[in-house]
Structure formats: C-alpha cells, structure tokens
C-alpha positions as CSV (number, residue, x, y, z in Angstrom):
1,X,-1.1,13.1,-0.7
2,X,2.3,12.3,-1.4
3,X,3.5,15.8,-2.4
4,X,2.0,17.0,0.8
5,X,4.4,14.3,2.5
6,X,7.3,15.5,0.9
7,X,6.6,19.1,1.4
8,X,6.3,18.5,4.8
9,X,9.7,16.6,4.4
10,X,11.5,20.0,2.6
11,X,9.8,22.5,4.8
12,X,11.0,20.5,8.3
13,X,14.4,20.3,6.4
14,X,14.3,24.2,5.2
15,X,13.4,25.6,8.9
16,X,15.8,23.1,10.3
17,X,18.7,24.7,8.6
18,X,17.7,28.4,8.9
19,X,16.6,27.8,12.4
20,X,20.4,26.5,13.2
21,X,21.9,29.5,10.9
22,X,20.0,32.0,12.7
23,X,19.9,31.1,16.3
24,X,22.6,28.2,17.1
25,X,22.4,24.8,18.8
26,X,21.8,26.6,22.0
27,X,18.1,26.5,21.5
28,X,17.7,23.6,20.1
29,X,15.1,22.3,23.0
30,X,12.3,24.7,20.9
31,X,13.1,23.0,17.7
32,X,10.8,20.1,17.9
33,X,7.8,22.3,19.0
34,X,8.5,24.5,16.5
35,X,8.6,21.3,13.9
36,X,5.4,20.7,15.1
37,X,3.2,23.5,15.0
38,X,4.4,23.9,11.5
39,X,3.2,20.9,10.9
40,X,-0.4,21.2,12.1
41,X,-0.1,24.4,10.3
42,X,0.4,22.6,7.6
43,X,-2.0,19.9,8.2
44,X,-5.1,22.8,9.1
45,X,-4.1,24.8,6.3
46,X,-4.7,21.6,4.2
47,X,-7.6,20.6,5.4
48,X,-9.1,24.2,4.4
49,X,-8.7,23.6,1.3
C-alpha cells in the first residue's frame, strides 16, 4: 500500500510540473480536478487488479 502512496505522491508531482510547462499558471483553476481524477484513476485501476 505504501508504494501505491508514493506513486500517487510522484505522479501528482510529475503532472504538476508538465502541466505548468505545457500550459502556464493561467489555468491553474483545472489543476486540482485534474489531480483528482487521476487519482480515482489511479485508485479504480487498483482496485481491478
């Protein structure tokens, strides 16, 4: 469980900086939702397994 945590952790991080590289601060009002449905992405995608 804890490598799931911390992938979480480095994904979040990794979309974070390419998501700032690619389209600037002046979007950053869809950052969380996109933080989010990564996550339940993430989470479902987990649960599969």
């Amino acid at each position: 469980m804890k490598t799931l945590q911390s992938l979480k952790k480095n994904l979040v991080k990794l979309i974070q900086e390419n998501y700032f590289k690619h389209f600037g601060l002046k979007k950053k009002h869809n950052f969380e939702s996109e933080i989010i449905y990564e996550s339940n992405w993430l989470t479902k995608l987990h649960k599969k397994k």
